[in-house]
N, C-alpha and C positions, 0 to 999 in steps of 0.2 A: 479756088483760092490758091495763089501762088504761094509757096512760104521763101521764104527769104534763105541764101547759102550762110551756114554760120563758118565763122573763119576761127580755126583756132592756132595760136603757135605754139604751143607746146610740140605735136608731131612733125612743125617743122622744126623745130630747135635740135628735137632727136635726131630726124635725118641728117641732119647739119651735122652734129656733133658727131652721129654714125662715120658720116664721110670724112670727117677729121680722124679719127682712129684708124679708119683704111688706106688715111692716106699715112698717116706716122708707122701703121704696120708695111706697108709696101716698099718705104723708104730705108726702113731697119732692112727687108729684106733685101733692096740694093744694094745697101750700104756693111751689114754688118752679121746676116746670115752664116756667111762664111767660117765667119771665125765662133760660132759657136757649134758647127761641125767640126772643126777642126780641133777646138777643145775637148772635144768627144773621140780622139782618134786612138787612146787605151783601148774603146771597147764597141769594136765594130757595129755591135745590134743597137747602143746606146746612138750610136752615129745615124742607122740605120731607121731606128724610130724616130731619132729626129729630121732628118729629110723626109719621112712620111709625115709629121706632123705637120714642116713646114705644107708641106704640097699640098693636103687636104684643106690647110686653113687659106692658101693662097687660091683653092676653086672656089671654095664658100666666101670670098671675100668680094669677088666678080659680082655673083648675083645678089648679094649683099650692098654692092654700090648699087648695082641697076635700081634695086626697089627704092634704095634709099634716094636717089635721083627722082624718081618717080612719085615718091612721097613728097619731094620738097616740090617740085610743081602742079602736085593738084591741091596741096595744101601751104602755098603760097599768101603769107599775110597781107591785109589790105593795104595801102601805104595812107589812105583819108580816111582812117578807123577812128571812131569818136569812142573815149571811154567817160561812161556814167557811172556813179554811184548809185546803188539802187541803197532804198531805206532797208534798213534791219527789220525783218518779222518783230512783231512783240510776242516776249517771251515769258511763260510764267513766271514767278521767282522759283527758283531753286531751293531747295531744300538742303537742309545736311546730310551727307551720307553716313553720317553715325550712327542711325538707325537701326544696321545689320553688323555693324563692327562693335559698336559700346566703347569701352573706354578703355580696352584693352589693346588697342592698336598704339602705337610710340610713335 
């Protein structure tokens, strides 16, 4: 028995949105990296650990697009998706939960 590919967008939405963050962080770092080292030039190790930070988040942001690339086409939405309403379970009625608190709750 075949089963049917379920398609969800939720994981393509993230990879989506993933890839918008790396690209507004690669752009800051074209654009505007600079001058927060150079804000930093009172206190060389202050400077220093910020060009280590940028670097390290600039190699994790690489394979970070790849996946996320790679997310968004195996989890690609259908474009002739049918959405159904499925019925509601019937549910018992509910009860009050006063039972364990009493009347001392506000």
């Amino acid at each position: 028995m075949a089963r049917r590919r379920v398609h969800h967008p939720l994981p393509y939405r993230r990879a989506r949105s993933l890839l918008y963050v790396i690209g507004l962080f690669w752009l800051w770092l074209w654009l505007g990296s600079g001058a927060l080292v150079d804000g930093l030039h009172h206190s060389p190790v202050h400077a220093a650990l910020a060009v280590y930070a940028v670097a390290v988040v600039l190699l994790v942001s690489i394979p970070a697009a790849l996946l996320a690339v790679i997310r968004m086409l195996l989890t690609h939405p259908r474009r002739r998706a049918v959405v159904m309403t499925l019925p509601l379970p019937r549910q018992a009625p509910r009860e009050d939960a006063h039972w364990w608190y009493g009347g001392k709750a506000s």
